[in-house]
N, C-alpha and C positions, 0 to 999 in steps of 0.2 A: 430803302430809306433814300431818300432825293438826298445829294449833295449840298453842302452849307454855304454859303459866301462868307467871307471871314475878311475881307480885304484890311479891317487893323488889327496893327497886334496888341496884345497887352504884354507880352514879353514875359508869359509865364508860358505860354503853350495852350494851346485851346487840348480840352479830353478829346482823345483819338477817337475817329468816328466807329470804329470796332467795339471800342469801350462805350460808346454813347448808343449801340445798338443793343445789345445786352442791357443796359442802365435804361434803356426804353423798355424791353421787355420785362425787365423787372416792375420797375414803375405803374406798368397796365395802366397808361394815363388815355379816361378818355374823356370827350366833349364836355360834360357836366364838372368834372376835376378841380380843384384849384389846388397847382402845381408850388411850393416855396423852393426856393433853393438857398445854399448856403454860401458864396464865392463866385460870384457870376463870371469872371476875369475877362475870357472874352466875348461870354454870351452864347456857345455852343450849344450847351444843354438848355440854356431858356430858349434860344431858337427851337430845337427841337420841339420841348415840350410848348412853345406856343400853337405848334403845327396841330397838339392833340385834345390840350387840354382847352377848358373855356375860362379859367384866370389862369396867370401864371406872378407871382410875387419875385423877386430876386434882389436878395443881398450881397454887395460888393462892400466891403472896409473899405478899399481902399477907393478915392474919387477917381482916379484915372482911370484904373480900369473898370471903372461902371462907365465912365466916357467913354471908352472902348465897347463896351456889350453895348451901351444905344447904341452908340454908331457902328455896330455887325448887327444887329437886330433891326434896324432901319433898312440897311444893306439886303434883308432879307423879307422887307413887309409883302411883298407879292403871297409869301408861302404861309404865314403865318394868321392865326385865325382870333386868337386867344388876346383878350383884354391883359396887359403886362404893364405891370407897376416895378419902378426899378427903386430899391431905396438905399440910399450911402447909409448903412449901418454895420455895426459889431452883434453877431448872430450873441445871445439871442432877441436882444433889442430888434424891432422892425420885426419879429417874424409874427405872421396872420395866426389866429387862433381859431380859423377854420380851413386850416391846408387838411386836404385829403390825400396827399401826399411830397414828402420832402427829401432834398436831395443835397448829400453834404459834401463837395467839390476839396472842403478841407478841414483841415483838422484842429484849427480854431477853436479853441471853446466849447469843445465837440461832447463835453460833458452837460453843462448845462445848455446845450441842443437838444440834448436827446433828454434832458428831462423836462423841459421845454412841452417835445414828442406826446413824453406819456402826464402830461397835465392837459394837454388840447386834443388826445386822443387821434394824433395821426394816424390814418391805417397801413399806409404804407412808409417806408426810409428805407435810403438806400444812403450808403458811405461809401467813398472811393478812395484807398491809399496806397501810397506808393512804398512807405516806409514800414519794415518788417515791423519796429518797434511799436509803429502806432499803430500798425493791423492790431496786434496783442492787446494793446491797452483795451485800444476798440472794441473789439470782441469783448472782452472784460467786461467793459461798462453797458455793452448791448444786453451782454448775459446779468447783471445787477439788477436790470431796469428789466429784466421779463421780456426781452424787442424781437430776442436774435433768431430768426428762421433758421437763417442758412451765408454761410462763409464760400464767397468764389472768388479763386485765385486763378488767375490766366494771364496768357501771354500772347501776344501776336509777333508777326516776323513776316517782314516784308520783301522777297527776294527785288533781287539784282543783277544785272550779267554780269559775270565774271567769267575773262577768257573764253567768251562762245559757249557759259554754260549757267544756269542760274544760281546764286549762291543767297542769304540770307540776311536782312540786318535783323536784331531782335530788339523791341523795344522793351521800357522796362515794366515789368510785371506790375499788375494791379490787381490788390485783392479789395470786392467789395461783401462790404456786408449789408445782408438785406432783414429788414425786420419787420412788424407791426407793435402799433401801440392801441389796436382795437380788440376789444375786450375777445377771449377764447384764438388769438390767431398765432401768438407766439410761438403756444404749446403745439402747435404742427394746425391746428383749424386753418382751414380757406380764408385766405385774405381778403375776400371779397366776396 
């Protein structure tokens, strides 16, 4: 995976690119695609998925930091291939009702997201959290709604020298959950 340009911030933290490589493989985004996302902040994973998919949709609440993802997604037009529409809205307001796959950065409203999901029959979701409590709930609601493949929890850790020897920082854990809302893919059927 080619490196991002991020030169602003939105002062929430762009998704670590470890975690945006996994969240790409999940996603299986390709050229024909159109990509939604839920929380653009600084435009990381719409960068990405512009690289793959041929739409890409992305929802910020808040205005600044959608000012922030254009101005990193501008920062990056060289790489990017994908028609991207950015809209200041509250998920699930603004979201397309022909995404082929969606990507929920937060945990917002993340219930009626996901039912949102299986009314427009997304085939692929994936959710990113950081908070044990709202893995849970999430999970929960993936499981009510028929979505939930498969729960991944990982971590990354970055060494560093210490005293002429490599020591570790560890960043904090991110469990995602990955689902479909296309009919027979919940139950374990091929997503695609």
């Amino acid at each position: 995976m080619s490196s991002i340009a991020l030169p602003h911030d939105a002062k929430a933290g762009p998704t670590k690119p470890e975690v945006r490589a996994v969240l790409q493989s999940k996603l299986a985004l390709e050229e024909d695609d159109h990509f939604a996302e839920v929380g653009s902040c600084t435009g990381a994973v719409t960068i990405d998925a512009a690289r793959k998919a041929g739409r890409v949709t992305a929802l910020e609440r808040k205005a600044d930091r959608l000012e922030t993802t254009e101005k990193n997604l501008a920062a990056n037009a060289d790489s990017t291939r994908a028609e991207v529409e950015l809209r200041n809205a509250e998920a699930p307001a603004g979201l397309p009702d022909d995404a082929d796959a969606l990507f929920l950065g937060g945990s917002r409203n993340f219930e009626a997201v996901l039912d949102h999901a299986v009314e427009t029959g997304i085939d692929r979701i994936v959710m990113n959290v950081s908070r044990l409590e709202v893995a849970g709930a999430a999970a929960e609601a993936f499981r009510e709604r028929d979505l939930l493949e498969e729960v991944v929890q990982f971590q990354v850790s970055h060494g560093y020298e210490l005293a002429g020897a490599t020591s570790f920082d560890a960043d904090n854990p991110v469990y995602m959950l990955v689902g479909s809302a296309s009919e027979g893919c919940a139950d374990g059927g091929d997503p695609r």
